[in-house]
Each structure stands twice: as C-alpha cells, then as structure tokens.
C-alpha positions in Angstrom: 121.1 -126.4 -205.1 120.2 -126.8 -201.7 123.6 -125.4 -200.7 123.0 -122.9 -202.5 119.8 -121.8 -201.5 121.1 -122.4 -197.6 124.1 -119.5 -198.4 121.5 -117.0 -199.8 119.5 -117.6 -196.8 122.1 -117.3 -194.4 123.4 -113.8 -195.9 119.5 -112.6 -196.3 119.3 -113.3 -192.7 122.4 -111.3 -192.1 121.7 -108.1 -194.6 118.1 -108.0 -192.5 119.2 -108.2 -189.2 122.0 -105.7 -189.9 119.4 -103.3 -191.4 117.1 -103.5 -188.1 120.2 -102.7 -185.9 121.2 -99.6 -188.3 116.8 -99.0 -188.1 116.9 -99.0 -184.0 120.2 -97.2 -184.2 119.1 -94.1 -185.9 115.3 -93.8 -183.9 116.0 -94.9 -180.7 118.3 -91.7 -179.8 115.5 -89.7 -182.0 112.7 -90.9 -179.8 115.1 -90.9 -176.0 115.0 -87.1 -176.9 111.9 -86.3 -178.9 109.5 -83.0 -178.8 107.6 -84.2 -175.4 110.2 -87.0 -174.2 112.8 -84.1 -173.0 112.6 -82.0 -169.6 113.8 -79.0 -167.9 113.3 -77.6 -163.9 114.8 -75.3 -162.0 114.7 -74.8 -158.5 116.2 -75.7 -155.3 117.6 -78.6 -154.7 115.9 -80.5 -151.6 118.2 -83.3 -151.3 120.7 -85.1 -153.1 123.1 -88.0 -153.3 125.5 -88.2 -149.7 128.0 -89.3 -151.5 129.2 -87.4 -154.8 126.8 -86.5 -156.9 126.0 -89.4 -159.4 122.3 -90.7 -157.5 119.0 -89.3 -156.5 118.2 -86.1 -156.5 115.3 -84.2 -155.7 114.8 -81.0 -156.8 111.7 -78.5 -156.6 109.9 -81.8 -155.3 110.8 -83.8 -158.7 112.9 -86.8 -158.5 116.0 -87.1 -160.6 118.3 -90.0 -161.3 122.4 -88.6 -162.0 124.5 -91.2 -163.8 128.4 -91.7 -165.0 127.6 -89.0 -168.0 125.8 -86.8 -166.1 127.0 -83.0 -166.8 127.6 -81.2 -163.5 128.7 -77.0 -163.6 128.6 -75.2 -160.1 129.9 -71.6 -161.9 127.1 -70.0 -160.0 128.0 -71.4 -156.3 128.5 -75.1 -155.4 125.6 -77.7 -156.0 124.2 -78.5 -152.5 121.0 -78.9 -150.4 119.4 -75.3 -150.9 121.7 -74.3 -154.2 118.9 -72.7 -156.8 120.1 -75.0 -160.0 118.9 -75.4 -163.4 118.5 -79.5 -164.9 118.0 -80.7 -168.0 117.3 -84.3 -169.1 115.2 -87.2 -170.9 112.7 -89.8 -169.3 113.7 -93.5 -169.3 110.3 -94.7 -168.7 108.9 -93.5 -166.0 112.5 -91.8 -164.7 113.7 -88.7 -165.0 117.7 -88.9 -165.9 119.9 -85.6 -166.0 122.2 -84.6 -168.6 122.9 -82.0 -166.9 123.0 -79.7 -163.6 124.5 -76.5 -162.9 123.9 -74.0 -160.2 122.3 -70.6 -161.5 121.5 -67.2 -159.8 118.6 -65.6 -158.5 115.0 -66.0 -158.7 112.9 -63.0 -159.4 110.3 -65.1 -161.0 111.4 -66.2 -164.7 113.2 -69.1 -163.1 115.6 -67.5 -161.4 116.0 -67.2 -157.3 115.6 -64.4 -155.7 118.3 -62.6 -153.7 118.2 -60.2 -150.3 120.3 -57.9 -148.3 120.2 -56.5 -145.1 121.4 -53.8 -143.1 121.2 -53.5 -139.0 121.8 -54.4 -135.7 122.1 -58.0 -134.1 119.0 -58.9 -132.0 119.4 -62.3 -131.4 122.1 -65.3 -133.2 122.3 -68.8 -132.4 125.0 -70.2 -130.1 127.7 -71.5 -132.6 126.5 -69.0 -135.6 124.2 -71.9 -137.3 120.6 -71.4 -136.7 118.2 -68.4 -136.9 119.4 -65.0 -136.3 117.2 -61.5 -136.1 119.1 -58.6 -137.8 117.1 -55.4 -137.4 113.7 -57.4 -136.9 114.5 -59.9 -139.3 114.7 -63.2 -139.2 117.4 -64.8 -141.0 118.5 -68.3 -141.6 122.4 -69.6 -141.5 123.9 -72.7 -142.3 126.9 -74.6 -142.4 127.6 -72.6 -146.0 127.0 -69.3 -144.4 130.5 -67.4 -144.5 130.8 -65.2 -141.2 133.4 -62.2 -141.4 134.3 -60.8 -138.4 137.2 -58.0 -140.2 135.4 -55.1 -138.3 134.4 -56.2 -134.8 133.3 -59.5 -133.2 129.9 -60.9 -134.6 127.6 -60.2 -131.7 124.2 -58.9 -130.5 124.2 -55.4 -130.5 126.8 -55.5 -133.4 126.3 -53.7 -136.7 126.3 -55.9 -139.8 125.3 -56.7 -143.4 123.6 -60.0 -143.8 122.9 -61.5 -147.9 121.5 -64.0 -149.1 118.8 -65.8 -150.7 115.1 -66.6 -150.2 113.9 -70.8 -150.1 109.9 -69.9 -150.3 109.8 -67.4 -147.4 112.8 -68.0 -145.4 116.1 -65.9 -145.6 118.8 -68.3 -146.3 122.3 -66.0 -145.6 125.1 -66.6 -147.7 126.9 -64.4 -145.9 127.0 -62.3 -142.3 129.5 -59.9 -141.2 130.5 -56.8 -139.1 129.8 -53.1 -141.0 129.6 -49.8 -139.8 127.0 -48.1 -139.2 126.3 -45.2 -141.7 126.1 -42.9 -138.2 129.3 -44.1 -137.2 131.6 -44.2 -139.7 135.1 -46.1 -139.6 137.9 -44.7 -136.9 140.3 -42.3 -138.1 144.0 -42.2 -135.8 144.3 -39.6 -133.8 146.9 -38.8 -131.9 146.7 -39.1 -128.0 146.5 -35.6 -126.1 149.9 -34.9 -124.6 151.4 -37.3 -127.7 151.6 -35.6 -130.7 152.6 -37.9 -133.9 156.4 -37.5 -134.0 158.1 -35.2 -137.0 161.6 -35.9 -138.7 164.2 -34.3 -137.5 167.6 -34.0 -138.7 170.4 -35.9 -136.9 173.3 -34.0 -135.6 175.8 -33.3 -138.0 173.7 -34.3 -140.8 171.6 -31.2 -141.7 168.6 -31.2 -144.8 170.4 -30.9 -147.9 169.7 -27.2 -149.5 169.1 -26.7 -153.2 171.5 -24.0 -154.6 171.2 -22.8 -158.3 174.1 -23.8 -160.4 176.3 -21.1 -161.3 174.5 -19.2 -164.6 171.2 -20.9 -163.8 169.5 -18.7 -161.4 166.0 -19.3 -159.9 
C-alpha cells in the first residue's frame, strides 16, 4: 500500500511540475513582450560597440544592450556613430535589449532625419578634408564617412562644389563633397586651336570614295 501510495506521489509530483514549466513557458514570452514591456527609438546613434556590433549602444541618449540574436539591417547607409537608425526591443529588467537595428533616411520630424544640400564656392576646408568646411557661408561638417569626388577639378578653396548631407541637431554632417560647375560657367566644350583646325578624311591615293550608281532599269 505504501508502495503504492509512493508511485502515485512520485508521478503527481511529475504531472505538476511538468504543468508549471508548460504554465512559465506560455507567459513568460507573453509578458518579455507585453502592451508596455516593448520599445521603439529612433535617432542617431552616439556611440556603439568598437568591436562589431553585438554590445552597448547608445542611441538618442538611451542605452541599449545588442546580443547574439540581435537583428542588424544597414539598407539605408551603414550603422555607425552619426547613422540616423530605427531600434526596436523588450526590457530585461531595467535593460533595454534590441531585436533589431537598421539604418533609416531622413528626419523631417515624424522620426525621420533630415537631409541638406548645398551649392557654392569653397571658403575655407580643413587640412586633410576631415574637419569643418565653409561652402558659400556655410558651415559644414566632414568626417571619415564623407566621400570627396574630385571628377571635375581639385577640391579647393575658391573651387565650385555641391556638398549633401544630413543634419545631427544643428550641425551639417556631409555625406558627400565634390567639384561642380558653376551654373555661370558651364562645362568646356573642345574647340579647336586657331591655326589647327580638327582634321577631315581624306581619301588615300588610289583609293577614291566609292560612288553610288543606279543599277541598270532602276533609275534614281
């Protein structure tokens, strides 16, 4: 009897402990991401891991912990200090982790940042192209992600250029710089040297143009 009663006991013990794993199974994942448990920001990122991108990050002045099943998407420009990104997440406690990161576009105030471009003449640029530059009274910021194309002149003070980018608070971040033309000046056309005229075919000796003569019937 006692034997018995130890069996039913034992198995009772199993059934209930086997329901509370299936119980903690099905509501913890409900309550990680519950109405009010979830999160969402978007803005630019102030600093992140310096290694990879599974660490801290901190982004519109919110810290934000990256892990092995982190999501990351960079279709929108690569994730780096200044990128304008979009993260979504759940709080472990106190923490925030990220499901997911991805670059977005610009903001023009519904959580998007806000792009520039500029037209004009080289004031001032840093030594080395890194640094502040003044394009037509403006001040402009480049960085080690700022592409520089120099396809229509050297990149220089006086030179005429078009400068995009993107805006971090108040401060121009360039994307890119490079050389234009200016609407007043307009791109070189060739023209031949005076006392060089452009040289014209002629026909060797011996070899003159071939004629077209109607076939016999077919006149012109």
């Amino acid at each position: 009897m006692q034997a018995t009663t130890s069996v039913f006991t034992q198995r009772t013990t199993k059934w209930l402990l086997a329901a509370m794993l299936l119980l903690v199974a099905l509501i913890v994942p409900q309550t990680m991401f519950a109405d009010g448990n979830e999160w969402e920001i978007k803005g630019t990122v102030q600093s992140m891991p310096g290694n990879g991108l599974v660490g801290t990050w901190v982004i519109d002045g919110q810290t934000i912990q990256t892990n092995a099943a982190t999501r990351f998407k960079q279709e929108h420009g690569a994730l780096r200090v200044g990128a304008f990104v979009e993260a979504k997440g759940y709080y472990n406690g106190g923490t925030r982790i990220a499901t997911k990161i991805e670059t977005k576009g610009n903001d023009n105030g519904d959580g998007y940042r806000q792009e520039w471009k500029l037209y004009g003449y080289v004031d001032s640029m840093p030594a080395g192209m890194i640094g502040q530059w003044v394009i037509n009274g403006q001040a402009v910021q480049a960085d080690a992600y700022t592409r520089f194309e120099q396809q229509h002149g050297p990149l220089q003070v006086g030179a005429y250029v078009k400068a995009e980018g993107y805006y971090n608070g108040s401060t121009r971040i360039a994307t890119k710089i490079e050389t234009d033309y200016d609407a007043g000046h307009p791109e070189p056309t060739h023209t031949p040297e005076p006392g060089h005229p452009e040289p014209t075919e002629t026909p060797e000796p011996g070899h003159p143009e071939p004629t077209h003569t109607p076939e016999p019937g077919h006149p012109e």
